[in-house]
C-alpha positions as CSV (number, residue, x, y, z in Angstrom):
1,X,26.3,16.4,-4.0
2,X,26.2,12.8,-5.1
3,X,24.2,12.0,-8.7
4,X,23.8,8.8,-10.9
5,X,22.1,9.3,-14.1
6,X,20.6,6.7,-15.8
7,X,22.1,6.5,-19.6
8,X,19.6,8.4,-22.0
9,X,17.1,6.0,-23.9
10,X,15.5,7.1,-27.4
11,X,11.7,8.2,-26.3
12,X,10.6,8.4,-29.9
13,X,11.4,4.8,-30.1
14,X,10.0,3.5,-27.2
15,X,6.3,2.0,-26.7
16,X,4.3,3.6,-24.8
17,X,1.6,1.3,-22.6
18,X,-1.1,0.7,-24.7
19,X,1.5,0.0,-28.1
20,X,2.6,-2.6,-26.1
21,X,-0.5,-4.3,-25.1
22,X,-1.9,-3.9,-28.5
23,X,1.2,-6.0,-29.3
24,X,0.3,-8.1,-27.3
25,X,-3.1,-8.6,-28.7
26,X,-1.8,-9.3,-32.2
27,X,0.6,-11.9,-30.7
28,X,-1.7,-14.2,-29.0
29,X,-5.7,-12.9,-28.9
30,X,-6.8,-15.8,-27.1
31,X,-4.1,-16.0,-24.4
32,X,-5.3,-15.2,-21.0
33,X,-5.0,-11.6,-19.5
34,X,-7.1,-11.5,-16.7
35,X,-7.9,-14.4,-14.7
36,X,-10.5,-14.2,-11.4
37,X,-12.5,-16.1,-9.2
38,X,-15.4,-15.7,-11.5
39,X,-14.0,-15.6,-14.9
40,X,-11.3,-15.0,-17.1
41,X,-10.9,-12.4,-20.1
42,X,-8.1,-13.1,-23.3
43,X,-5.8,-10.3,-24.9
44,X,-8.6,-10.5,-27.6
45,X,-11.2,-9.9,-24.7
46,X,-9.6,-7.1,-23.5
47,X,-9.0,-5.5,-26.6
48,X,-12.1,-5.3,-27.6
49,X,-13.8,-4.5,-24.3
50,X,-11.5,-1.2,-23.6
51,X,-12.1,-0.2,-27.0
52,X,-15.8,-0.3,-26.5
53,X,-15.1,1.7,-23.8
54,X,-13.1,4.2,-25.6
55,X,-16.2,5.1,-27.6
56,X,-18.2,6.1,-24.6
57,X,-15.6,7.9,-22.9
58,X,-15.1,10.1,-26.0
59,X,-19.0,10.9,-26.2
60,X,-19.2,11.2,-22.7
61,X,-16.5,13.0,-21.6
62,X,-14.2,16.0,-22.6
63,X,-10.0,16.3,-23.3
64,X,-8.4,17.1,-19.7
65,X,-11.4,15.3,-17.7
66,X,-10.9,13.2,-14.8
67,X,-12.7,9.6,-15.1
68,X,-13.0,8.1,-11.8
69,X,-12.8,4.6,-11.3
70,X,-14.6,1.8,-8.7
71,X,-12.0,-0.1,-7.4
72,X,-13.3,-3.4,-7.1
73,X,-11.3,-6.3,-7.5
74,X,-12.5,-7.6,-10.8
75,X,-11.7,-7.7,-14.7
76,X,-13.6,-4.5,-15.4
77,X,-11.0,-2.3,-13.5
78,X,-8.3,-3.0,-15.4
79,X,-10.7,-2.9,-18.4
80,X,-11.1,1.0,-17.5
81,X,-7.9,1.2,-16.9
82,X,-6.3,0.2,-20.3
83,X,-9.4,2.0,-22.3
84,X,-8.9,5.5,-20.3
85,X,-5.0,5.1,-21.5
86,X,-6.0,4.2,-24.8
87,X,-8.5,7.5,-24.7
88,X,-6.1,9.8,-23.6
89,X,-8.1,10.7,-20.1
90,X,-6.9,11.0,-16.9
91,X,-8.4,8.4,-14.3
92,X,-8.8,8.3,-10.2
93,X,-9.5,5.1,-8.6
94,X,-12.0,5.5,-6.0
95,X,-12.3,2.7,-3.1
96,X,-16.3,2.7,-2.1
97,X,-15.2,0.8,1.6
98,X,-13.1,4.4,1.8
99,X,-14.9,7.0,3.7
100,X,-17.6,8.9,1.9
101,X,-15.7,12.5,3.3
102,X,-12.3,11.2,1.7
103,X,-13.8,10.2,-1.5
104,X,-16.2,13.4,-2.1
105,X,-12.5,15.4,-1.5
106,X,-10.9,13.5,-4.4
107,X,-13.6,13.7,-6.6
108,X,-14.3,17.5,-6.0
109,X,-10.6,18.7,-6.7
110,X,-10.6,16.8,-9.5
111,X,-13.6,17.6,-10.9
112,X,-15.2,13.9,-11.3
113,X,-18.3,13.9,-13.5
114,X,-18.1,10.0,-14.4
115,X,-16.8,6.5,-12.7
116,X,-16.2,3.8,-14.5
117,X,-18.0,0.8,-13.1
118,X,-18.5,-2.8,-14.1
119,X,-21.5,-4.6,-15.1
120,X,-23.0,-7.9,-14.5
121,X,-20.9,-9.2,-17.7
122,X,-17.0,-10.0,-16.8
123,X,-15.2,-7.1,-18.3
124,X,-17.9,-5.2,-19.5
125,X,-17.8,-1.3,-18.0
126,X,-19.5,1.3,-17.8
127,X,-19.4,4.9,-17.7
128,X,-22.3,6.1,-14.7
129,X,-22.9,9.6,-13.2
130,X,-20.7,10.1,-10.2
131,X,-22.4,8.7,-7.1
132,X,-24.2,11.2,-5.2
133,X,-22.4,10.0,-1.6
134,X,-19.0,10.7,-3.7
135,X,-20.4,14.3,-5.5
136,X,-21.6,15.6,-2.2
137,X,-23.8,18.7,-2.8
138,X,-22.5,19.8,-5.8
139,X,-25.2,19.0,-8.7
140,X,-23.6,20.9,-11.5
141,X,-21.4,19.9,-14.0
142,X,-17.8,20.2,-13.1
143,X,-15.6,20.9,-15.8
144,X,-11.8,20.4,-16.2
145,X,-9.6,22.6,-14.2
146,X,-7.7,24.9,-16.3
147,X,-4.3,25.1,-14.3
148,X,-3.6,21.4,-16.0
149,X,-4.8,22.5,-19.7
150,X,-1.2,22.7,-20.4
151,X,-0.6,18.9,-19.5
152,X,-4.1,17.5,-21.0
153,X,-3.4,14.8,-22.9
154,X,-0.2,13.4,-20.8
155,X,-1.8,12.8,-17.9
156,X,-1.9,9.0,-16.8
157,X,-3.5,9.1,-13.4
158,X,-4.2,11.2,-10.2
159,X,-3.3,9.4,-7.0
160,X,-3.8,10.8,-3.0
161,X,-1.8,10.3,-0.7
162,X,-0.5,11.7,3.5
163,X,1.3,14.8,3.8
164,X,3.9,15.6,6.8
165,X,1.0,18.6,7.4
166,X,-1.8,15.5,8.0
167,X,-3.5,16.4,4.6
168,X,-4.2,14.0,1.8
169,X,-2.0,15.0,-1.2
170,X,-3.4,14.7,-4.6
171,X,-0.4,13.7,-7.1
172,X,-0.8,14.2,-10.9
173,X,0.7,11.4,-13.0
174,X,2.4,12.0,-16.4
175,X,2.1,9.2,-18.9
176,X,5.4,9.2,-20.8
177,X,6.5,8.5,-16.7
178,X,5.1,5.7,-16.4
179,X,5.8,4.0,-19.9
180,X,9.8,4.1,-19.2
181,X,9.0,2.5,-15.2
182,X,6.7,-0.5,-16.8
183,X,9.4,-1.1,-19.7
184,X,12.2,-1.5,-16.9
185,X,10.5,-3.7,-14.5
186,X,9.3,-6.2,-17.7
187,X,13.0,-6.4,-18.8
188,X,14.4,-7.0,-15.5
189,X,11.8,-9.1,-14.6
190,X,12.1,-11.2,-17.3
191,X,7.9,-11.2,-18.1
192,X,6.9,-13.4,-20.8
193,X,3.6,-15.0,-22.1
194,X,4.1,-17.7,-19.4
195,X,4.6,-15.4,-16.3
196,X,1.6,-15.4,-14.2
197,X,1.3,-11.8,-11.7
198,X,-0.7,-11.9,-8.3
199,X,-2.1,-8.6,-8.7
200,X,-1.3,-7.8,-4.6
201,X,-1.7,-4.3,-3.7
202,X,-5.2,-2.1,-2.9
203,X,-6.1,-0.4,-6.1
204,X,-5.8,2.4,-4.9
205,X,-2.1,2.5,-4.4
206,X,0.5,3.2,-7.1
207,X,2.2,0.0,-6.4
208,X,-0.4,-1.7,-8.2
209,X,0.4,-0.1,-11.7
210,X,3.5,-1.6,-11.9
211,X,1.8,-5.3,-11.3
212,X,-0.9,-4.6,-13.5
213,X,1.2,-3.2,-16.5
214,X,4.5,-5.0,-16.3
215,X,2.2,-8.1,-17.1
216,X,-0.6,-6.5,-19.8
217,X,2.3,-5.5,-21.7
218,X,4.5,-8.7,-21.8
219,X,1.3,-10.8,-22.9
220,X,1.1,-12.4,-19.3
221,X,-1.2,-13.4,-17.1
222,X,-2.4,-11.2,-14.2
223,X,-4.5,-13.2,-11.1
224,X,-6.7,-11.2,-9.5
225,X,-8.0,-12.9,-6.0
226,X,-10.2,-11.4,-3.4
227,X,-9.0,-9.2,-0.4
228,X,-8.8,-12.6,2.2
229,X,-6.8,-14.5,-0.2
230,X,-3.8,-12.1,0.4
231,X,-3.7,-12.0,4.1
232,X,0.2,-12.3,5.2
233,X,1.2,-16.0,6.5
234,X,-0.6,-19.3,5.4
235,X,-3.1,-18.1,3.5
236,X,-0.8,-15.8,1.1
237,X,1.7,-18.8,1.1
238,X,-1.9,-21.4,-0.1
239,X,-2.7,-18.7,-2.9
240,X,0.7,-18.4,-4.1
241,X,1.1,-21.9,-4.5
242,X,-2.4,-23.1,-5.7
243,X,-2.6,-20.1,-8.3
244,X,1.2,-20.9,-9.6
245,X,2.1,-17.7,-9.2
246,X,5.6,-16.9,-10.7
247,X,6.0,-12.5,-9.7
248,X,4.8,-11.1,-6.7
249,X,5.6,-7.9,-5.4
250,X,4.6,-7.3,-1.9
251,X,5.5,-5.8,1.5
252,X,8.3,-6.3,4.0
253,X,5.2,-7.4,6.6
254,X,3.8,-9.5,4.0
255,X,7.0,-11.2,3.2
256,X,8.0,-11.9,6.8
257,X,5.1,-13.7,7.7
258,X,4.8,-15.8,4.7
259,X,6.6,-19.2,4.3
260,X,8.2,-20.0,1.2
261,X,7.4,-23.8,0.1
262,X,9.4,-26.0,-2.4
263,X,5.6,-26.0,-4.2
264,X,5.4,-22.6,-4.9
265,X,6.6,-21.5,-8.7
266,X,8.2,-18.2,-7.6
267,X,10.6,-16.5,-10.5
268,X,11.0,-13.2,-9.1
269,X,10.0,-11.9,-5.4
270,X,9.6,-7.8,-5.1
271,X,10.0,-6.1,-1.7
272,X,8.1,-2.9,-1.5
273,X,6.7,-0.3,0.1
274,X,9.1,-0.2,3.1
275,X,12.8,-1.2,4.7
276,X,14.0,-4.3,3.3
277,X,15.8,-6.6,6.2
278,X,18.7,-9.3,5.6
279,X,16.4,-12.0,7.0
280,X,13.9,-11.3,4.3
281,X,16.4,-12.0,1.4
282,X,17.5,-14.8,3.3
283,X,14.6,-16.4,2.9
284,X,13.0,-15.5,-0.5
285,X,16.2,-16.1,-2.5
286,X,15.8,-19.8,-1.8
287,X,13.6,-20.3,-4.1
288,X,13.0,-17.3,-6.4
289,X,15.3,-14.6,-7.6
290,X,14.7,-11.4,-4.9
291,X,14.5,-8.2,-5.8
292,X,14.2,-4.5,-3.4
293,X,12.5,-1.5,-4.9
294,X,12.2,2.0,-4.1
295,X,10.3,5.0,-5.0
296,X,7.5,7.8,-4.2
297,X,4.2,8.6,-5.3
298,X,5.3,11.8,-6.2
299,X,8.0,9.9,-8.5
300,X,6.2,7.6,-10.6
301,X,6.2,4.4,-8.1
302,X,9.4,3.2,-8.3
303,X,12.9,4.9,-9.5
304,X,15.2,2.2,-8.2
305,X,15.5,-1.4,-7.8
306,X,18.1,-4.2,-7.7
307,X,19.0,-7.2,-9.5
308,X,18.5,-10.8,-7.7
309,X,19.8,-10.3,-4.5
310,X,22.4,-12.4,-2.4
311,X,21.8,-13.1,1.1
312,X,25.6,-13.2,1.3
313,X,25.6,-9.3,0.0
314,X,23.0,-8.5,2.1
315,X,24.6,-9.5,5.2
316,X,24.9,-5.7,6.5
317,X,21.9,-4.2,4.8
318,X,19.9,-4.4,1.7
319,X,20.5,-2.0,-0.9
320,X,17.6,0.1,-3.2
321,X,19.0,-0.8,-6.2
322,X,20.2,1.4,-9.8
323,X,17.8,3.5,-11.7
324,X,14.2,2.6,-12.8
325,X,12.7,4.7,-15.2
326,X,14.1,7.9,-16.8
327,X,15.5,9.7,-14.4
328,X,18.6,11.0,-12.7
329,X,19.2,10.7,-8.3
330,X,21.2,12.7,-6.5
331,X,21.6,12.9,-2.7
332,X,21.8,16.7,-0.7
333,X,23.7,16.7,2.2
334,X,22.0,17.7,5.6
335,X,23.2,18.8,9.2
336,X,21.7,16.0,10.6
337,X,22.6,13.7,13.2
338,X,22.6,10.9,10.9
339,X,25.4,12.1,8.7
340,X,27.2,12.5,11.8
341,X,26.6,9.0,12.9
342,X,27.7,7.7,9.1
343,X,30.3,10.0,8.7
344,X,32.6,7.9,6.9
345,X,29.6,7.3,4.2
346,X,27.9,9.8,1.8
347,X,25.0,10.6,4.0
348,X,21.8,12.6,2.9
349,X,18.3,13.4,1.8
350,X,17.4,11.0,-1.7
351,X,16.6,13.5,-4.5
352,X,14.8,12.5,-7.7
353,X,15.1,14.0,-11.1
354,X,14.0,13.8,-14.3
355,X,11.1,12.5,-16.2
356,X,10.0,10.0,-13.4
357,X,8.9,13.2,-11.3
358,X,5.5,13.6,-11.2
359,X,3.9,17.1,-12.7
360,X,3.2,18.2,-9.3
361,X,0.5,18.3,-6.3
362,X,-3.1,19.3,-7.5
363,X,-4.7,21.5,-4.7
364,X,-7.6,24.0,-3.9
365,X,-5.5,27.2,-4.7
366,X,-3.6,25.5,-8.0
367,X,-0.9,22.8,-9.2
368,X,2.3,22.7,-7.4
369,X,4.7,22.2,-9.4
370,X,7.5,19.8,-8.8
371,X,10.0,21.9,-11.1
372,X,14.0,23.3,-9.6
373,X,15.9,25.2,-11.7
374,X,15.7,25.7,-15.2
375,X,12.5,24.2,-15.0
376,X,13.8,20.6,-14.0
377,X,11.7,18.3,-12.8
378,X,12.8,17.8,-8.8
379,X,11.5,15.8,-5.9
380,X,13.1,15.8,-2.4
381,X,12.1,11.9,-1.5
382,X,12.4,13.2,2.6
383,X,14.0,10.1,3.3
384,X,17.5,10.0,4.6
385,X,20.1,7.2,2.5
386,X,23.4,6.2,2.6
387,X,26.0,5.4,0.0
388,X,28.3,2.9,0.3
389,X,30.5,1.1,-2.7
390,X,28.4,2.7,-4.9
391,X,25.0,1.3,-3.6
392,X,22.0,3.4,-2.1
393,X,21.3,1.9,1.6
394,X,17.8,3.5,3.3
395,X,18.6,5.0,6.7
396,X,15.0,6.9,8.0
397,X,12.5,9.5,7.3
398,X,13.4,13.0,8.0
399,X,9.9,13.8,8.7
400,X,8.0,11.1,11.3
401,X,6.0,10.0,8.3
402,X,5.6,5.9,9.1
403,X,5.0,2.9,7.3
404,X,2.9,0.2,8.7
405,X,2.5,-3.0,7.1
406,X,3.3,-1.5,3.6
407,X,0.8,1.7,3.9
408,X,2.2,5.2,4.4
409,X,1.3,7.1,6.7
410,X,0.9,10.4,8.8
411,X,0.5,9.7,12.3
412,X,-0.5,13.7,11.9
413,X,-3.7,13.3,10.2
414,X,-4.6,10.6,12.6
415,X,-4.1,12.3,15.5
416,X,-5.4,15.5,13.9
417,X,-9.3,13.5,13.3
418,X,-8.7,12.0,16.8
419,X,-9.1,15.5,18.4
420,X,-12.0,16.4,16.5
421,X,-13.9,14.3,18.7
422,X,-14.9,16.8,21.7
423,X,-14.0,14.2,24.3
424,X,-10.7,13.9,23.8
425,X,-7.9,16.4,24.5
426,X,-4.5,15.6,23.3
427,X,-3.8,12.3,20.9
428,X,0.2,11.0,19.7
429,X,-0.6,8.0,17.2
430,X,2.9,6.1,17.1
431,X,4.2,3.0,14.8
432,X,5.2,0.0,17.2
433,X,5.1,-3.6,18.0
434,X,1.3,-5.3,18.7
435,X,3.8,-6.4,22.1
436,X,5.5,-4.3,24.1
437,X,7.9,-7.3,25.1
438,X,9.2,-7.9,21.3
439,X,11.2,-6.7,19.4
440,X,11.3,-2.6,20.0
441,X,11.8,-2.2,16.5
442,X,8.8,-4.2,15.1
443,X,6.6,-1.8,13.9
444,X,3.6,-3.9,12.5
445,X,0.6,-2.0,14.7
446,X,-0.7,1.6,14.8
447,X,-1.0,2.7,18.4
448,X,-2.9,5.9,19.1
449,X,-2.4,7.5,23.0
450,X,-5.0,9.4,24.1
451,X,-6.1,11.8,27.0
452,X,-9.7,12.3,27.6
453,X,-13.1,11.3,28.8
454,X,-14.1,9.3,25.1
455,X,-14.0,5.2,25.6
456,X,-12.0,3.4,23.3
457,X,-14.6,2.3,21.5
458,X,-16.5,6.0,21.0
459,X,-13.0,6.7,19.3
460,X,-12.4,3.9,17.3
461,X,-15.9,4.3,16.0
462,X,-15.4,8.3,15.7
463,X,-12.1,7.5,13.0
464,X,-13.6,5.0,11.2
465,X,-16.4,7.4,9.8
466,X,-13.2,9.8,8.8
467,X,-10.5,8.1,7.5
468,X,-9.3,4.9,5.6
469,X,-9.8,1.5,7.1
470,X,-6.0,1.1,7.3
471,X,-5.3,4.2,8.9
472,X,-7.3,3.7,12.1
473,X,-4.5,2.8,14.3
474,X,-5.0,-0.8,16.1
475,X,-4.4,-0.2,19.9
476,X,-5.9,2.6,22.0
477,X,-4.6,4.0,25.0
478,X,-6.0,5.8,27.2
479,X,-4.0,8.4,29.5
480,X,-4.5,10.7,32.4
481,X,-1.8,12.5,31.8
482,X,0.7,12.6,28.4
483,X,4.3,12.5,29.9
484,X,6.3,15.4,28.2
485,X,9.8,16.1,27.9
486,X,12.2,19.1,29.7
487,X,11.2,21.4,26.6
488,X,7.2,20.6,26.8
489,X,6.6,18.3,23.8
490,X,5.1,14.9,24.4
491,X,7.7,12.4,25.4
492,X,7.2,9.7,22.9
493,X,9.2,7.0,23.8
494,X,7.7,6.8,27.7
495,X,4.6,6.4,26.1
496,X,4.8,2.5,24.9
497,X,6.2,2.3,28.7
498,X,2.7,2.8,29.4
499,X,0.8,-0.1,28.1
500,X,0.7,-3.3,29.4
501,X,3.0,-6.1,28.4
502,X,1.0,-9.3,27.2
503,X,-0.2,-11.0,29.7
504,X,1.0,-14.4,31.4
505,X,-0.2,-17.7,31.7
506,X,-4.0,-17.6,33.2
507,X,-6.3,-20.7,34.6
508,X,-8.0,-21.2,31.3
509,X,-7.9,-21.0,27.9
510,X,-10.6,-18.5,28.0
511,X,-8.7,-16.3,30.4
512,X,-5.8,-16.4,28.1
513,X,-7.1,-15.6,25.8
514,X,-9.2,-12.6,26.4
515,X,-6.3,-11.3,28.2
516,X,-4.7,-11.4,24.9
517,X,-7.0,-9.6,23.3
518,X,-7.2,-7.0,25.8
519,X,-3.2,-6.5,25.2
520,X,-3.2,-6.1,21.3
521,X,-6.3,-3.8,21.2
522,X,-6.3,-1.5,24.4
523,X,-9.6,-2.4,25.3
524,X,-9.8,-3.9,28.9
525,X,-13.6,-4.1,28.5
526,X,-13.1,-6.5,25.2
527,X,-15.6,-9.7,26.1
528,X,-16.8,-13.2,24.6
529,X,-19.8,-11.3,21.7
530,X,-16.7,-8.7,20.9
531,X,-16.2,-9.6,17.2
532,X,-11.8,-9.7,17.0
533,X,-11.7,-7.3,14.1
534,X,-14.4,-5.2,14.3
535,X,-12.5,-3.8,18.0
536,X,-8.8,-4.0,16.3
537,X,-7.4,-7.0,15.2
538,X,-5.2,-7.2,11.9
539,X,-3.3,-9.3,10.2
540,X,-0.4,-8.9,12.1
541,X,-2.0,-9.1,15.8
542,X,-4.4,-12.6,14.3
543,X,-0.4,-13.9,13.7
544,X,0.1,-13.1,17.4
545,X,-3.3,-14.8,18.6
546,X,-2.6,-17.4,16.2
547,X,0.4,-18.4,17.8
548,X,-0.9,-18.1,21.9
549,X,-4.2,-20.7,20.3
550,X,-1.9,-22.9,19.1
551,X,0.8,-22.7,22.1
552,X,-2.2,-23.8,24.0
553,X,-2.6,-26.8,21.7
554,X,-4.8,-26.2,19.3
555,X,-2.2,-27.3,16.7
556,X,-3.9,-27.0,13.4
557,X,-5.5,-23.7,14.2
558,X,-5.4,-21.1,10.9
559,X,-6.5,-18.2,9.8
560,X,-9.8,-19.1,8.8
561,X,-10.5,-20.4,11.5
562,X,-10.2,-16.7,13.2
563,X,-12.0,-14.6,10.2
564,X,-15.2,-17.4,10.5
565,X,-15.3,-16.8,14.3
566,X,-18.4,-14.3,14.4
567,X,-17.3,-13.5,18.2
568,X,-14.7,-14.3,20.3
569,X,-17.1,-16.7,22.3
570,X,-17.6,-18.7,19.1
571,X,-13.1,-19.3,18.9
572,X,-12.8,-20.1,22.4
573,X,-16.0,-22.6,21.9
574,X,-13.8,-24.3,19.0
575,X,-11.0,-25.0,20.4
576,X,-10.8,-28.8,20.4
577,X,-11.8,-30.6,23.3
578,X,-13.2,-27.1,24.7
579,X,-14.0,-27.5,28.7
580,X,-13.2,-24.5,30.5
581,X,-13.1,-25.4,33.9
582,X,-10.4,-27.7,33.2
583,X,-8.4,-26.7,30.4
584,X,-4.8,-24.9,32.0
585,X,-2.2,-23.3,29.9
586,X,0.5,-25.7,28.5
């Protein structure tokens, strides 16, 4: 058994989140805080709108009760956020794009009376009756559940997320957790009053806590941008530069397809939510200092992370960095053929301890708690590491949980909705490449294969009334039969052998690409009035058709030019010079 302990810290004398933004406050009330498309709100703004809040909370609500939140991308979020810490009350954020059976789940086990919502005024919120779509059939008042009385009071948030058994896990938060993870990340960070945040992840993920409240509590500035500002590649790489943005933390897919530029004002560059890769560093520590970071939902976001990172040292991996947080890791050895493979290196599962472990998962039939021996706080991560001089190194998953451009997920609950659908018989949902003739490793599309009589279509349709937009895979395929191994269980890696490589060169631009389109969605019957993303595309397959428009000599071709196209019909129809009967592939 391998451990590193992090040195112990004086809790008494640390600052908890809201001491340090109320610091803040006193420092500079008319600094900016909050800056959005639409307006902008100052520390003094901020104070005095989350304390407004507080007030109604307190009248409207009772110790121990959940407050959900709308997660819109606007002031008033993090308004609600910083008022339900100051209020001692535990908060959800609830996405309204999500699906109205996911939401009515979270809200029901956590017993969600009220959601926090903003008004027409920038930063103003209020506290409304939970939506009836979200509440479901359930008209009375829900009170608090009393197997978290105990922890009322230090409990930050709630957060859901997949299980290996294709549920949605509900994770209770602790607050004195998260104060030592935000207190880290602003020291080594180096966040100060001139430090401006691009607040990156979906609001519902952890991930963004860390963006949000390493800059509220160093007195910076946090830029909030809508949802198609942060698409991966040249517009990321136009928002970065025109919004000065000087700490960004985002994912591996995010950070590949983006192009650093000498006009960017980049301090400190995160990579999270998935495998850091040599190539990455390589290019972020140009012009920024680079940073990995590690950690679980069920950890308090992130327990380890490095210092700037050298490409040189990075040559033969990326490591996951020393301890974020307060808390202790430890590795457990395993029979597995990994440690066989990496013999001469401490091999095993990545075990958190300590006071970064969540309380536990909140379920149906009770809390379960994340507690070893002695009443320790423990969390087997399930991923496999490696140690080697001294450094963690991230190896695999034990479980076939995946991560697709930054989002974890269960390929298990996927296929487990897929087969609710009384037209289709068997479903595998695999991570791979958009195309089957890159890189096998690639794993920037989610591929569900399929035996049945449902269309393509009927089935994409069918999982987007049941699960989260960025679980419903991107490629369908359809299959006679599933190919199986000796010992009867479904032979994953023939399956990609069964799609189609992207197709060649065609007669006309039109022909190309449709055919390209066919590839990177599955659907052989996609035509001209198919809109692109409404049958598949992503960020990652647009980067793909991006590159085919613009192989074909449409040179100045972008990604607005693809999100504007109402059809596939009105793209083709743009491309300059457009005559179809005479335009051939270059």
């Amino acid at each position: 058994m391998h451990r590193i302990n992090k040195e112990e810290t004086n809790v008494k004398e640390s600052m908890s989140i809201v001491e340090m933004i109320d610091h803040c406050v006193r420092m500079d009330p008319e600094h900016t805080a909050i800056e959005t498309p639409t307006a902008s709100l100052t520390y003094g703004d901020l104070d005095k709108e989350s304390r407004s809040l507080v007030s109604h909370i307190e009248r409207m609500t009772v110790p121990g009760e959940f407050v959900g939140i709308e997660g819109q991308r606007n002031a008033a979020t993090i308004v609600a956020m910083v008022g339900l810490l100051r209020a001692h009350r535990p908060f959800v954020v609830i996405d309204p794009r999500d699906s109205a059976e996911s939401n009515r789940s979270k809200i029901s086990r956590l017993r969600v009376n009220r959601v926090a919502q903003g008004t027409a005024n920038p930063g103003e919120v209020e506290l409304v009756p939970t939506p009836s779509p979200w509440r479901g059939h359930d008209t009375n008042q829900l009170t608090p559940r009393k197997d978290l009385h105990e922890f009322y009071g230090n409990i930050a948030y709630a957060i859901h997320t997949s299980g290996s058994t294709g549920e949605p896990k509900c994770v209770i938060v602790a607050r004195d957790s998260l104060n030592g993870v935000i207190t880290d990340h602003r020291r080594r960070l180096e966040v100060g009053p001139q430090s401006r945040t691009l607040q990156f992840a979906k609001l519902t993920f952890d991930g963004c806590l860390t963006e949000i409240f390493w800059t509220l509590c160093a007195g910076a500035r946090l830029v909030m941008v809508d949802e198609s500002a942060l698409t991966p590649g040249a517009v990321l790489q136009d928002t970065l530069t025109r919004h000065a943005i000087t700490h960004l933390k985002t994912t591996p897919f995010a950070l590949t397809a983006t192009e650093p530029t000498p006009g960017m004002h980049l301090r400190h560059v995160l990579n999270g939510g998935g495998a850091c890769r040599p190539a990455v560093v390589e290019k972020w520590a140009r012009i920024a200092a680079f940073h990995n970071a590690y950690g679980c939902t069920e950890t308090t976001i992130c327990n380890l992370l490095t210092d700037g990172l050298s490409p040189e040292a990075c040559r033969d991996g990326v490591p996951l960095g020393d301890v974020v947080g307060e808390c202790g890791v430890k590795i457990t050895r395993q029979k597995t053929d990994h440690a066989t493979e990496l013999s001469s290196d401490l091999c095993g599962e990545l075990v958190i301890t300590g006071k970064s472990v969540a309380i536990g998962y909140l379920t149906d039939d009770g809390l379960q708690r994340f507690s070893g021996p002695a009443d320790t706080q423990v969390y087997p991560t399930g991923d496999i590491v490696t140690v080697r001089d001294g450094q963690f190194f991230f190896v695999e998953r034990c479980d076939r949980q995946v991560k697709v451009r930054g989002y974890r997920i269960d390929p298990g609950e996927v296929e487990s909705v897929a087969c609710r659908l009384d037209t289709v018989v068997e479903a595998v949902v695999l991570a791979e490449s958009h195309a089957v003739d890159q890189d096998a490793e690639a794993t920037d599309a989610l591929v569900c294969y399929y035996q049945g009589a449902a269309g393509p279509r009927m089935l994409r349709r069918h999982l987007e009334a049941h699960l989260n937009p960025y679980k419903v895979p991107s490629l369908f395929k359809r299959l006679d039969i599933m190919p199986y191994t000796r010992n009867g269980k479904v032979d994953r890696h023939a399956l990609q052998a069964t799609r189609t490589p992207i197709a060649g060169e065609a007669a006309t631009v039109e022909a190309q690409v449709m055919s390209l389109v066919q590839s990177l969605t599955g659907l052989d019957d996609a035509h001209r009035n198919d809109n692109f993303f409404d049958i598949g595309g992503d960020s990652a397959s647009t980067l793909i058709l991006l590159g085919k428009l613009k192989e074909l000599g449409w040179t100045d071709v972008g990604v607005r030019d693809v999100l504007r196209a109402a059809t596939l019909g009105d793209l083709i129809d743009a491309f300059p010079g457009k005559e179809a009967e005479r335009l051939c592939a270059v």
